[in-house]
N, C-alpha and C positions, 0 to 999 in steps of 0.2 A: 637167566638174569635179563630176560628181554622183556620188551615194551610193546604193543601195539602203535602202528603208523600213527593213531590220532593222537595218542598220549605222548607220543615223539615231535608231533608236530606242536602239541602245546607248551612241551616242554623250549622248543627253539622260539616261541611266540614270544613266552616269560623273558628268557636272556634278550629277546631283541627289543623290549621296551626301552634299552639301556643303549644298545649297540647293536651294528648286524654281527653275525655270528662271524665272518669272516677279519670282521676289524679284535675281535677278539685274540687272534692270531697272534699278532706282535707281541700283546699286551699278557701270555700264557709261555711266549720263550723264554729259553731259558738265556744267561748274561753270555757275554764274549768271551774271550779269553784275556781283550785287552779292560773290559768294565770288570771282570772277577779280579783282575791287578790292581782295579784303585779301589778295590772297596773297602772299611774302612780295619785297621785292627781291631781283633773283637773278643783276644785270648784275655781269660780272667785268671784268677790264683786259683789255685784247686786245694790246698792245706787243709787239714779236719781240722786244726787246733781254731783257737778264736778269733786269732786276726787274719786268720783265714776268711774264717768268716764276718769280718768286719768289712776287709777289703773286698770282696763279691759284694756285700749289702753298698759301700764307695761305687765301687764299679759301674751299680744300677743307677746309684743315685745321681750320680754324673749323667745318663743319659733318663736324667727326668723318671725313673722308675723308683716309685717310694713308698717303703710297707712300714704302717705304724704297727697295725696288728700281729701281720707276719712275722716280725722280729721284738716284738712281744714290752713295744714302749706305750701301747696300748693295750688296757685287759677291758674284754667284754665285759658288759657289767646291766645288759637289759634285757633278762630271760624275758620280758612279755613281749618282746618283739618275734622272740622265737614261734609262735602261737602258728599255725601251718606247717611248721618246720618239725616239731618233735612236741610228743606228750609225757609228761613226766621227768622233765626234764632235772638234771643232777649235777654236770659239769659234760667237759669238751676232753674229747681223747685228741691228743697231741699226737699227730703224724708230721713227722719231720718234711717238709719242702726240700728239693734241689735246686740248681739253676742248673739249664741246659740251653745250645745254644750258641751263637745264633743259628735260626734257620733262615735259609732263604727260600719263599714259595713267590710265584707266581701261579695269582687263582685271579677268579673273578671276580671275589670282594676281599681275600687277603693276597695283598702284594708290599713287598718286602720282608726285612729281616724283623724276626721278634724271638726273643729269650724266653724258654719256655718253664714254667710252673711245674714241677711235679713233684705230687705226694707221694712217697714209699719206705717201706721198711726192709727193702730189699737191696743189700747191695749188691753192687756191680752194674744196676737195672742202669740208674743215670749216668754211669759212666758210659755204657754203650751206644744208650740213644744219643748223648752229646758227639760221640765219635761220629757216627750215623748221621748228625747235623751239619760237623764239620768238613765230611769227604761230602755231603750235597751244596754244600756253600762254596766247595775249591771246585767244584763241575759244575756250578754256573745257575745251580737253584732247581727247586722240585716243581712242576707244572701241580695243580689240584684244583680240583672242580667239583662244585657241588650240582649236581646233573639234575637232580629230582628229587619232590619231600612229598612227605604223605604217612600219617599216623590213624591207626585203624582202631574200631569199638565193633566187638562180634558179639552182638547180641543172639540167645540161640529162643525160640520158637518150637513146641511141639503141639501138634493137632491130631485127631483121635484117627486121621487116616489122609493118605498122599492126597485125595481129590482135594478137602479143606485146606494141604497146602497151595494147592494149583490157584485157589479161591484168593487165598492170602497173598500169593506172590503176585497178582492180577491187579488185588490192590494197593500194592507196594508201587509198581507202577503208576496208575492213573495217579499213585498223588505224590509220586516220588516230587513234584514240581515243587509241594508245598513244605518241605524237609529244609529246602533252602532258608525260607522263612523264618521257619522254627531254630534255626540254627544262626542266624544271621541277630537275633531276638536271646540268644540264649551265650551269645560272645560277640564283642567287639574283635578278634582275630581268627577267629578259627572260619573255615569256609569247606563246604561236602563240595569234594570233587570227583567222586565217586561210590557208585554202590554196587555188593557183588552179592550172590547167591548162591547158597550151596546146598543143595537138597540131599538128605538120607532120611529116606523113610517117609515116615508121617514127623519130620523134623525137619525143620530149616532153619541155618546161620545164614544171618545177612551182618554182610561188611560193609560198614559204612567210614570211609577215606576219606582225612579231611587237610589241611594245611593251616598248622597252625602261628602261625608269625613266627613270631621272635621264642617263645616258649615251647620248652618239648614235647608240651598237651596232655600228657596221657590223663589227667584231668579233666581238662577242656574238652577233650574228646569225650569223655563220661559222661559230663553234664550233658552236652548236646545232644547227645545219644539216648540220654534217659525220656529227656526233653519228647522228639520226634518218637519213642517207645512210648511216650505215655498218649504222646494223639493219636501211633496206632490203635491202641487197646481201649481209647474212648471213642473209634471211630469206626472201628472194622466191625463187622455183625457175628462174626463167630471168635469168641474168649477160646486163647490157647489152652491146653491144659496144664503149660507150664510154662513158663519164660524166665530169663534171666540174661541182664545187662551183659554179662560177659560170656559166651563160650567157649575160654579159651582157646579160641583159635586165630585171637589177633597177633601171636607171637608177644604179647607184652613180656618182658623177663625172660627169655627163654631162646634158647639156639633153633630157630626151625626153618625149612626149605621154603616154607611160604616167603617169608619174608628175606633170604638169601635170594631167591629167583623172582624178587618184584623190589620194596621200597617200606622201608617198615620206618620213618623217622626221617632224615637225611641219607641221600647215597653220594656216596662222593666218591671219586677215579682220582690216583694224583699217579704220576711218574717221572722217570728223570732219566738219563743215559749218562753213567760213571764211566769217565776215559780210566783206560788200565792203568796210567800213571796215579794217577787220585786212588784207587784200588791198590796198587802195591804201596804207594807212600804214607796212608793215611789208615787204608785197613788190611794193609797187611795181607793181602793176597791178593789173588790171579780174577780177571775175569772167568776162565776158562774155569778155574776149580771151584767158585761162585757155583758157577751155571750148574757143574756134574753135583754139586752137594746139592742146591736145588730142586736136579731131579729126583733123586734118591731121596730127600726128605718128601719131596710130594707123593712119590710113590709110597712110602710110608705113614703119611697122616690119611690115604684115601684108604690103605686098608684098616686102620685103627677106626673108619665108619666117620671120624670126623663131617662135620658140614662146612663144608670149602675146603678149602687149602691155602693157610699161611702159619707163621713162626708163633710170632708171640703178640700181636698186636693187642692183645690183653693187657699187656704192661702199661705200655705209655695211654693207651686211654684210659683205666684205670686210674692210673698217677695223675692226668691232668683233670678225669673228671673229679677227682675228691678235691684238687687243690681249686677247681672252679664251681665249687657248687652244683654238680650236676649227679641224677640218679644213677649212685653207683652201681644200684641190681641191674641196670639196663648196659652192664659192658655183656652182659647173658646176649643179646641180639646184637650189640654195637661191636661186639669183636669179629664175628663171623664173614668169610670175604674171603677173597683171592687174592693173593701175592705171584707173580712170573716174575723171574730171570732170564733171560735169554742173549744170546751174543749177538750184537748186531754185523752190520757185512765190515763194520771196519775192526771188529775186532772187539769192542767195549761191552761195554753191560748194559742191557737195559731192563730196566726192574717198572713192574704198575703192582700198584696195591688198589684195588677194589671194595668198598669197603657200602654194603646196598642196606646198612641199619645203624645209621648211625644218631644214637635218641642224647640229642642235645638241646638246649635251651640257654639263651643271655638273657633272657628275664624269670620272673619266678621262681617257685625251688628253693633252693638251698644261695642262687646266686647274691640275694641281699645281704646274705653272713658278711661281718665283716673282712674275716681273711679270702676268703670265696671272690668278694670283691674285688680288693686288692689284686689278685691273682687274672681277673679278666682286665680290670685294667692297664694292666704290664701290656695284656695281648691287643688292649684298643676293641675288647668286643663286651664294655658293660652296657647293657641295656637293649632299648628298640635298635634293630637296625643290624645288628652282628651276627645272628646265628648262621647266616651261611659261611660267612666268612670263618666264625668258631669251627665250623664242621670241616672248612678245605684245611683247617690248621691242623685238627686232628687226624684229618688225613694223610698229611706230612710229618706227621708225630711220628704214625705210623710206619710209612714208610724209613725212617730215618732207622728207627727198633730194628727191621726188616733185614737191611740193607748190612746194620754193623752185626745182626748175631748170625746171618748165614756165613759174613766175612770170618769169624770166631771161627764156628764150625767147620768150615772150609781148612781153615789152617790148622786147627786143633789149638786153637788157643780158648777155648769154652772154659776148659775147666782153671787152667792158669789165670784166666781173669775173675773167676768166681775165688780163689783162693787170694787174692792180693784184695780185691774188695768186698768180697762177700763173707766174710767169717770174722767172728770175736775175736779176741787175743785169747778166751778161755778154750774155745773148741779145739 
């Protein structure tokens, strides 16, 4: 999962338009123990029946969070506005919202508490991530950083023998300069910041790495891509024998090591150190038994071949991407990542979740849906200007998931909390 020195150093260049890297510092701790005392009450009613649900929809509204759609005193009613969003369009599958919450993060562009959106049919799922919110809210808040972004288009190339690629790749080069252009011509956001090359055979993928704003690109990326393929092919003196925009090898959809050991979307780092009190009070066990189920599950997802090692961070991205509009096939590359446990010297936990694909967007997509909206709203990340911030949130989603089902497993309460919230009254 590493970086070359240059690309480390432009990534410290980016954060420091803002700040030096060190004033960051403060601003990434986590709270005291006298500021985690005055923060504010934040426990909501938890009842299935309706005024259950009345009183959580009170609760938001009280702190200025308000869904017309969501709670359904608004019905969609403008299928042509859908026209990018879906073809053939017939009605809307209703997936139930949760509230979870609060979390506290300190990141670089999210800082403070926000009450998180999730979609699922799963129960038990948001009772645990809330749990998981609230033992990181009583320790003083989760650090999350979005470290680096970068969304890739692998176009593949074949020529009738390795010399005509050495010819081709000579001229990728000399006009790699003019790729900018074409690209800069072809999006108001997106920008090449890199191109890589991979030769087999009388074949070549060339990856071409872009940054695309506020939007999770993998369109933007296309078009750009197609763009600069077609001034190759009008400009190079020997026609491939074959070509195609995509070679599957940008990991778009898909679990793969390219994009685990580099940056396939957003990569974001968040972590946090649980004192043992917060752990026995809150979740119900030990650092200590934390740490040993930790190893033993890691030891078991690297021989199951898995790529990385974590729990379930499938969940809570998942649930927040459907309730924010964002492409659900990409939890395929956005779940993949590293979760640690480990005891620190005084005795506590300290947990990081790594998370180097995480394919998000505040603009575009699915986010203009009316509930979609709503749902970024609550978080303060609709529009230009949020996607990193959306990505360190996710990142803390994650971790929260992380944190309360090792605690389960640890104590052996996995399956007793799936039996009180996860089953019908028929089963």
């Amino acid at each position: 999962m590493g970086q070359n020195l240059k690309a480390v150093a432009k990534i410290i260049s980016e954060f420091e338009k803002e700040k030096l890297i060190q004033a960051y510092s403060n601003q990434l701790a986590p709270l005291s123990e006298d500021e985690i005392n005055h923060l504010e009450q934040s426990d909501f009613h938890k009842e299935f029946d309706k005024q259950g649900v009345f009183n959580r929809i009170e609760f938001l509204h009280q702190r200025n969070i308000n869904f017309e759609y969501v709670t359904g005193k608004k019905q969609f009613s403008e299928p042509e506005t859908l026209k990018g969003n879906i073809e053939h369009f017939i009605g809307m599958a209703q997936i139930p919202i949760g509230l979870a919450g609060p979390i506290l993060i300190h990141g670089t562009k999210a800082n403070g508490e926000f009450y998180i959106p999730l979609a699922t049919t799963e129960g038990a799922m948001i009772s645990s991530y809330h749990r998981g919110m609230k033992a990181i809210r009583a320790s003083g808040g989760v650090t999350s950083v979005c470290i680096s972004e970068g969304t890739q288009r692998s176009p593949f190339f074949k020529f009738n023998n390795i010399g005509e690629v050495g010819i081709f790749i000579k001229f990728i080069l000399e006009n790699s300069h003019k790729f900018d252009e074409i690209v800069s011509q072809s999006s108001r956001f997106a920008k090449l910041i890199d191109l890589k090359i991979n030769i087999e055979g009388n074949s070549v993928i060339v990856t071409f790495e872009y940054t695309t704003g506020d939007a999770s690109g993998q369109n933007m990326v296309t078009i750009c891509t197609d763009n600069i393929c077609q001034y190759i092919l009008s400009n190079f003196e020997v026609k491939p024998v074959e070509w195609y925009i995509e070679s599957n090898y940008s990991g778009d959809k898909k679990a793969t090591n390219l994009s685990f050991a580099n940056v396939r979307g957003k990569k974001v780092t968040s972590e946090i150190v649980l004192p043992t009190r917060i752990i026995e009070r809150i979740l119900k066990s030990t650092p200590e038994k934390i740490q040993k189920y930790w190893q033993s599950s890691t030891l078991g997802v690297i021989q199951s071949g898995a790529i990385g090692a974590q729990g379930h961070v499938a969940n809570g991205l998942a649930a927040i991407f459907i309730a924010c509009g964002q492409d659900v096939a990409c939890i395929s590359e956005s779940s993949v990542g590293i979760t640690r446990m480990e005891l620190n010297a005084e005795g506590n936990l300290y947990v990081a979740v790594t998370l180097p694909s995480i394919i998000v967007g505040t603009v575009g997509g699915g986010t203009k849906l009316p509930t979609q909206t709503e749902c970024l709203n609550m978080l303060g990340c609709n529009g230009i200007g949020h996607a990193r911030k959306f990505a360190e949130i996710c990142g803390a989603v994650a971790l929260a998931g992380e944190i309360s089902i090792a605690a389960a497993m640890s104590a052996n309460h996995f399956t007793r909390a799936h039996q009180l919230f996860g089953r019908k009254k028929h089963e």
